[in-house]
KEKE-3310 file (N, C-alpha, C; in steps of 0.2 Angstrom, whole numbers, plus 5000, padded with zeros to 4 digits):
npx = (5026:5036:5039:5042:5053:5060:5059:5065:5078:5081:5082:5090:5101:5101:5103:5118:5123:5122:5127:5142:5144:5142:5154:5164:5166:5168:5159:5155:5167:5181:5181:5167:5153:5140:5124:5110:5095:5096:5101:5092:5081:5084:5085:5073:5069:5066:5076:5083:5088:5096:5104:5110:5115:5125:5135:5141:5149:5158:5162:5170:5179:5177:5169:5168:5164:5159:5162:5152:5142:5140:5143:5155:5165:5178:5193:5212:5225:5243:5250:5238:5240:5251:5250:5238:5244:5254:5243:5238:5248:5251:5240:5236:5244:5247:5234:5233:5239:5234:5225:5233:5233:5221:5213:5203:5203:5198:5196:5209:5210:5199:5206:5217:5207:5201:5213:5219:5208:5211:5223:5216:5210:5222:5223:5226:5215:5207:5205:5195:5189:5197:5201:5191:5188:5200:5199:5192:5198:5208:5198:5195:5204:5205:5193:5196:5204:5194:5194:5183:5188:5198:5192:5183:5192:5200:5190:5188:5197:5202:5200:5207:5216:5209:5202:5215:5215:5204:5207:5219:5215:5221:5231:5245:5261:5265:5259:5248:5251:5263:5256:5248:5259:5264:5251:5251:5261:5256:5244:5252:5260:5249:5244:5257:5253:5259:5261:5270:5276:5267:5262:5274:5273:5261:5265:5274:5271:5260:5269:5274:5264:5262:5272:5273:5260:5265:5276:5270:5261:5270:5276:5264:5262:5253:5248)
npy = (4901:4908:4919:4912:4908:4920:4926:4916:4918:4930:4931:4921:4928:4939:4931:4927:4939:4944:4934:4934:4947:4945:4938:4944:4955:4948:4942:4931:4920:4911:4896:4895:4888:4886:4887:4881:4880:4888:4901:4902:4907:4917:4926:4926:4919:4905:4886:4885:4897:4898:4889:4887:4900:4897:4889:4895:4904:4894:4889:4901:4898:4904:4899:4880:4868:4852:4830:4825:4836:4848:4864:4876:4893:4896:4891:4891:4881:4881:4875:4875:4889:4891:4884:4889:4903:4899:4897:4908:4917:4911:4911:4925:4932:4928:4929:4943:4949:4943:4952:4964:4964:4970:4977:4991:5010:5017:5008:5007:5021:5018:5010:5016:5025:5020:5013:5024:5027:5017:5019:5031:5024:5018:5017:5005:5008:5007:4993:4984:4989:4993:4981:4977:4987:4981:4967:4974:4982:4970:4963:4968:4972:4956:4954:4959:4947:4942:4928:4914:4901:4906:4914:4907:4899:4907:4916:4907:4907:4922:4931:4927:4933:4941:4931:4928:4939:4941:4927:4930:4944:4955:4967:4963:4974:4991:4982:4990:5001:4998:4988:4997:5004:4994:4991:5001:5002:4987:4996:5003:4993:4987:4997:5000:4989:4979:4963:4952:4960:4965:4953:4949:4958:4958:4946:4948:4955:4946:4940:4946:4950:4935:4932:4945:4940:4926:4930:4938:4925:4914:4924:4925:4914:4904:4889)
npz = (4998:4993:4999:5012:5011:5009:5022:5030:5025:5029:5042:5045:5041:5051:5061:5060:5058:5071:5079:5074:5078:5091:5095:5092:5098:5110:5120:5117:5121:5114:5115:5120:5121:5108:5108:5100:5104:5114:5109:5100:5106:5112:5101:5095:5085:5075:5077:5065:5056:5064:5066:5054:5054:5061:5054:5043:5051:5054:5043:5039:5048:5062:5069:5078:5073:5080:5079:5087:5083:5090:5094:5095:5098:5090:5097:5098:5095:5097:5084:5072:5075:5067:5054:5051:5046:5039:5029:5024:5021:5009:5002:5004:4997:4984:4980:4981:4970:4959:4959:4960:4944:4943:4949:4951:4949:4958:4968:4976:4980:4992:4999:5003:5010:5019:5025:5033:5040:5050:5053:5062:5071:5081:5094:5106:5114:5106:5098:5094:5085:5076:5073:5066:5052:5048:5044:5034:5027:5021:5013:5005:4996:4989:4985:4972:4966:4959:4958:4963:4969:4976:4984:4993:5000:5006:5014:5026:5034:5035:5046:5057:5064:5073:5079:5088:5094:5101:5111:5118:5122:5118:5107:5099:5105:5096:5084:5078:5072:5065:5055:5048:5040:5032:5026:5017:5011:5001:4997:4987:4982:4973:4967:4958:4949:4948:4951:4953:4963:4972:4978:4985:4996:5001:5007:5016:5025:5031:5037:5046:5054:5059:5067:5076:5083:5085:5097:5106:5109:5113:5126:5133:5135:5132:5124)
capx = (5032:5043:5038:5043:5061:5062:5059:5069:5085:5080:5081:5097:5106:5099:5106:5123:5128:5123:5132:5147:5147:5145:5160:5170:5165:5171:5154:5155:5176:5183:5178:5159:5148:5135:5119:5104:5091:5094:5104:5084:5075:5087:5085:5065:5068:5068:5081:5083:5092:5102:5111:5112:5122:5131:5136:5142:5153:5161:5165:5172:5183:5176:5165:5170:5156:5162:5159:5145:5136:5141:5145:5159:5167:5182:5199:5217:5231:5250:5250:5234:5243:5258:5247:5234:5249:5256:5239:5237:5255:5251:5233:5233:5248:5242:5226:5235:5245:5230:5222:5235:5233:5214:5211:5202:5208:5194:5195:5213:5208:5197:5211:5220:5202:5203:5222:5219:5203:5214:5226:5213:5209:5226:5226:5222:5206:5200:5208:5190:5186:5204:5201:5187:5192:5207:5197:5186:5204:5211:5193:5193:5208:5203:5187:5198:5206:5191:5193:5180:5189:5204:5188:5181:5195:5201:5186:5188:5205:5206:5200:5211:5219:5203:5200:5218:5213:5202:5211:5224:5211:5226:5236:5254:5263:5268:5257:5243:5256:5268:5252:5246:5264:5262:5245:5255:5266:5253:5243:5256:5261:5244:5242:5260:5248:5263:5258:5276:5276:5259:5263:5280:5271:5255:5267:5281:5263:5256:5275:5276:5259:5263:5280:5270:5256:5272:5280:5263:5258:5275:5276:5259:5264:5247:5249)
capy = (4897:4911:4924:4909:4907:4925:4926:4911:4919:4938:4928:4919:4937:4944:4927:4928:4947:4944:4929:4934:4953:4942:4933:4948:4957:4944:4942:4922:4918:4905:4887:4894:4882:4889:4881:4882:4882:4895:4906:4904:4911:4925:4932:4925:4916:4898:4887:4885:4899:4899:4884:4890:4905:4895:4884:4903:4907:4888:4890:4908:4898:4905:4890:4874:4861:4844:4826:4827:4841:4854:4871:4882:4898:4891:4891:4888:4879:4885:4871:4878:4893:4890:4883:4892:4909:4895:4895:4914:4918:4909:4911:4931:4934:4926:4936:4951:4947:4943:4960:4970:4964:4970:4984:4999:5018:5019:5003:5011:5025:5017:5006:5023:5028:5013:5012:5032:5027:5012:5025:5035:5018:5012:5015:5000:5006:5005:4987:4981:4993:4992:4974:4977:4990:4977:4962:4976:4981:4963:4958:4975:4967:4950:4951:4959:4944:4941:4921:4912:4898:4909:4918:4902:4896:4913:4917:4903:4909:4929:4935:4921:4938:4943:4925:4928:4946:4937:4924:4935:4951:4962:4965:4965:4980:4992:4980:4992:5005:4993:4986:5003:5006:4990:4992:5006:4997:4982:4998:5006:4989:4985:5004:4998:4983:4972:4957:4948:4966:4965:4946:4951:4965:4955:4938:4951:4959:4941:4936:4952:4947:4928:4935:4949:4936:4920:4932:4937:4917:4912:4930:4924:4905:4900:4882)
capz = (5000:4992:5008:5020:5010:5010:5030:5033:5023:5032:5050:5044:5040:5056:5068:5059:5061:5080:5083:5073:5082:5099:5094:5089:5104:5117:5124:5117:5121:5111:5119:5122:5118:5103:5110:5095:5106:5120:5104:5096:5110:5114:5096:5095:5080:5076:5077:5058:5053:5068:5064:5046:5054:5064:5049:5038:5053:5054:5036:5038:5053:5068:5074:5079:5074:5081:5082:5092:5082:5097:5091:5101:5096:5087:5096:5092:5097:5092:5080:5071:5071:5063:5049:5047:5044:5032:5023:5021:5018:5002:4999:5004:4992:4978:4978:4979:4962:4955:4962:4957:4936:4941:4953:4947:4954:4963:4974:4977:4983:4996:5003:5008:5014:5025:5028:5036:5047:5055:5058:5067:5077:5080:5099:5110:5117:5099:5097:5090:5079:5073:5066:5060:5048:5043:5042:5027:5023:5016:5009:5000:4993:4992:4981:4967:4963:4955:4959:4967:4974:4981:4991:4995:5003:5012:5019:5031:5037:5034:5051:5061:5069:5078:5084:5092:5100:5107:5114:5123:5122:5117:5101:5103:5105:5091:5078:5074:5071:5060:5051:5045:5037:5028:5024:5013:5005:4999:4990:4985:4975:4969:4962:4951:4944:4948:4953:4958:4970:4977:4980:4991:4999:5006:5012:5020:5029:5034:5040:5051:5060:5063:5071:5080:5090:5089:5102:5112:5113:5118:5129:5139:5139:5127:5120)
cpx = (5038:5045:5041:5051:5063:5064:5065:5077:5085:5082:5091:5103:5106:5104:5113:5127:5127:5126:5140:5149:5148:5152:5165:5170:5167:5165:5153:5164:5176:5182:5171:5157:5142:5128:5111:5098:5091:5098:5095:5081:5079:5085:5077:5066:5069:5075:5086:5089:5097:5109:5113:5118:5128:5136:5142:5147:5160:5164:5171:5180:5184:5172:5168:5165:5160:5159:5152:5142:5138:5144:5149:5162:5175:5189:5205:5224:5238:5251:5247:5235:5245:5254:5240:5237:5250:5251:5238:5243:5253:5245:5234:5240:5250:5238:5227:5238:5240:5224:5225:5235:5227:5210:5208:5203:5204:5194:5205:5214:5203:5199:5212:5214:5203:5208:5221:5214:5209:5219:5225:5213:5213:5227:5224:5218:5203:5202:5204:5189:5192:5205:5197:5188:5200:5207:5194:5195:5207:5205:5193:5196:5207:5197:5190:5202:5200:5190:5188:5183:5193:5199:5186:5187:5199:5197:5186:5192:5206:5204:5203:5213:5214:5201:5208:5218:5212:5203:5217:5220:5215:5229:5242:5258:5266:5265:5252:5247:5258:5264:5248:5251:5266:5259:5248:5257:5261:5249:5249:5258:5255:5243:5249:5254:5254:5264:5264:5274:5272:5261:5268:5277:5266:5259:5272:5276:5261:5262:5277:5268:5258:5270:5276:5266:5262:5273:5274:5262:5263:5273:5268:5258:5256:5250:5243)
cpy = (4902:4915:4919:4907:4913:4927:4923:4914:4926:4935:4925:4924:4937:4940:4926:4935:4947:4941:4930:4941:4951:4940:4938:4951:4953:4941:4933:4922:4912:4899:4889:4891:4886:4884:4883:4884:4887:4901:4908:4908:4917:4929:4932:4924:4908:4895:4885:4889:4900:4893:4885:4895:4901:4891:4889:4901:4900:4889:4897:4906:4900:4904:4887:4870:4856:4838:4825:4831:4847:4859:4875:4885:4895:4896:4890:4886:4882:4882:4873:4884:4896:4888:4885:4898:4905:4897:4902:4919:4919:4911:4921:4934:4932:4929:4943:4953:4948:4949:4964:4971:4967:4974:4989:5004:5018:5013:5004:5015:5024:5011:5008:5024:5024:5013:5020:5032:5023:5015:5029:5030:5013:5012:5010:5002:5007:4997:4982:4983:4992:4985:4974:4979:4983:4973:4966:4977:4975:4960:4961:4974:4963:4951:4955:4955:4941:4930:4918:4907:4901:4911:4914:4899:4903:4915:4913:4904:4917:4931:4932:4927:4940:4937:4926:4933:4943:4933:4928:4941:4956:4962:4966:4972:4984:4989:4983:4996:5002:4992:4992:5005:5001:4987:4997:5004:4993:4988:5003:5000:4987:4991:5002:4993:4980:4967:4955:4954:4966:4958:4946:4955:4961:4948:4941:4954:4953:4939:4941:4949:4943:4930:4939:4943:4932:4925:4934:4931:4918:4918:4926:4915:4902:4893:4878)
cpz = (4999:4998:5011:5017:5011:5019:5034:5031:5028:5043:5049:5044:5046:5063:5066:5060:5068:5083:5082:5076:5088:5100:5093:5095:5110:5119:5123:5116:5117:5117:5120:5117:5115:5104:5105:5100:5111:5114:5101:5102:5114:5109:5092:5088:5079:5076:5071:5054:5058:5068:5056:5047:5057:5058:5044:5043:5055:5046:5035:5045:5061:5073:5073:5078:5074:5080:5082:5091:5086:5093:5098:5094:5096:5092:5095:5097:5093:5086:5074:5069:5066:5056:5047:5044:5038:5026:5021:5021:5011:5000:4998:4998:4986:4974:4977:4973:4960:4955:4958:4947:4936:4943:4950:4953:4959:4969:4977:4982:4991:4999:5006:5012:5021:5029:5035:5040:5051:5060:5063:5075:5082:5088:5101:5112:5110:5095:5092:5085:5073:5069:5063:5052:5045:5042:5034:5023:5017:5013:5003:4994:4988:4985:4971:4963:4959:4953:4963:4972:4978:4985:4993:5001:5010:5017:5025:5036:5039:5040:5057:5067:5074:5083:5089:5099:5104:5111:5120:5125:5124:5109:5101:5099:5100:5085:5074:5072:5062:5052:5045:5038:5030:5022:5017:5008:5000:4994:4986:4977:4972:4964:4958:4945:4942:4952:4957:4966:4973:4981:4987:4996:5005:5009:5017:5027:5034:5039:5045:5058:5062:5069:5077:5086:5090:5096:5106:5114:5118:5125:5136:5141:5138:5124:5117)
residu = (UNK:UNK:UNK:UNK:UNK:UNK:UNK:UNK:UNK:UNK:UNK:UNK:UNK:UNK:UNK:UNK:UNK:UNK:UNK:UNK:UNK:UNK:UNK:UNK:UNK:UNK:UNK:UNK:UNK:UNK:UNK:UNK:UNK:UNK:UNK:UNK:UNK:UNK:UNK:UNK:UNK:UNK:UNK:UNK:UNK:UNK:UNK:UNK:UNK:UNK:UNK:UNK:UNK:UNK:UNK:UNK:UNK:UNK:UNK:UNK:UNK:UNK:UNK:UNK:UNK:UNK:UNK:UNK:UNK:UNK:UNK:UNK:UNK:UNK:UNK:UNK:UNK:UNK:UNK:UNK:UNK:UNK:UNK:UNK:UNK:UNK:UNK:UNK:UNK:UNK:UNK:UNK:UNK:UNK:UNK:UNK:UNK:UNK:UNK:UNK:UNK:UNK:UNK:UNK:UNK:UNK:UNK:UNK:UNK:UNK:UNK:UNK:UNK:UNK:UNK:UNK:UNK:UNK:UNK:UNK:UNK:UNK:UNK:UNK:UNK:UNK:UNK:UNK:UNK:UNK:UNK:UNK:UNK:UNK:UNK:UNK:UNK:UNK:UNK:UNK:UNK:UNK:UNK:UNK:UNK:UNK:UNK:UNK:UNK:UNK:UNK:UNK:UNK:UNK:UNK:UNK:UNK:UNK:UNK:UNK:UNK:UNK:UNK:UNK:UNK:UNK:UNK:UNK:UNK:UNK:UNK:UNK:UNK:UNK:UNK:UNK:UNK:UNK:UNK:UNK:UNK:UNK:UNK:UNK:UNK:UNK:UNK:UNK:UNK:UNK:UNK:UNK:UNK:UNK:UNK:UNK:UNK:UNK:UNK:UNK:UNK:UNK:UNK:UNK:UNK:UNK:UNK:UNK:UNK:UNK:UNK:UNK:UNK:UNK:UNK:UNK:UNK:UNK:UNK:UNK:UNK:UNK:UNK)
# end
């Protein structure tokens, strides 16, 4: 029994990194319907841990599980927008307060390492890679507040910017740039280990990238 829990949690890992790189990748756009059974026999695994994964990436905000059971690759209205920026305004500068009372030099240090690849990544044809690196950025953050509910409830929300990529399948002009300079600032105030300043630093950060896509939706006429 414990081999067939281990297998079943090793099959789970394996249909969650594939479905969530499909999903970052474009290869599933936002509204594609998540189907368990043709997702099992593409990955030749049952369909078990597949709605397990799909289940992870719905919690993380980036499935849709409705009603009717149906799994899509979660979209978003302007609405949806506007409140999910609301939720990590507050939530991601919070955690940063509580980051900055708790940081060690070393997880510092490998912010700038990060902040300095993005840099490398910033033009548009690395637009992917570019979130990625920013999604590891704000986690790197993020797990230093050392609270479980704050990550329990981030998690759901913190990669929203990637679900927009994909919906436009661009980032607006000038924002990998902006966000690097930023990204700067944020460790800058976490290496003080002053809380209020990290706090100002990551909602001035989140309030520059609701501004940034607001002007791409409106700009491509998304509702």
């Amino acid at each position: 029994m414990r081999g067939g829990v281990i297998r079943l949690a090793t099959a789970k890992s394996r249909a969650y990194v594939r479905l969530r790189n499909a999903i970052f990748s474009g290869t599933y756009a936002p509204g594609y319907q998540l189907k368990e059974e043709t997702l099992a026999a593409e990955f030749g695994i049952s369909r078990t841990p597949v709605r397990e994964a799909i289940r992870m990436l719905a919690d993380e905000g980036l499935v849709d599980i409705r009603s009717n059971r149906r799994s899509y690759v979660a979209d978003a209205t302007e609405t949806q927008f506007e409140e999910i920026f609301d939720l990590l305004c507050f939530l991601e500068g919070y955690s940063a307060g509580l980051a900055a009372e708790r940081i060690p030099k070393s997880a510092i240090a490998n912010l700038r390492a990060l902040n300095d690849e993005m840099l490398r990544m910033s033009a548009p044809n690395h637009n992917r890679k570019f979130l990625e690196l920013n999604s590891e950025f704000h986690r790197a953050i993020h797990q230093h507040s050392e609270s479980h509910k704050v990550h329990e409830l981030l998690y759901r929300i913190i990669d929203f910017p990637h679900s927009l990529f994909l919906k436009f399948d661009q980032i607006p002009d000038t924002h990998n740039t902006r966000s690097i300079i930023e990204h700067g600032l944020i460790v800058d105030a976490l290496e003080s280990g002053n809380a209020q300043f990290a706090t100002l630093q990551m909602q001035a950060h989140t309030e520059s990238v609701r501004h940034a896509f607001r002007t791409l939706w409106r700009t491509n006429g998304k509702h």
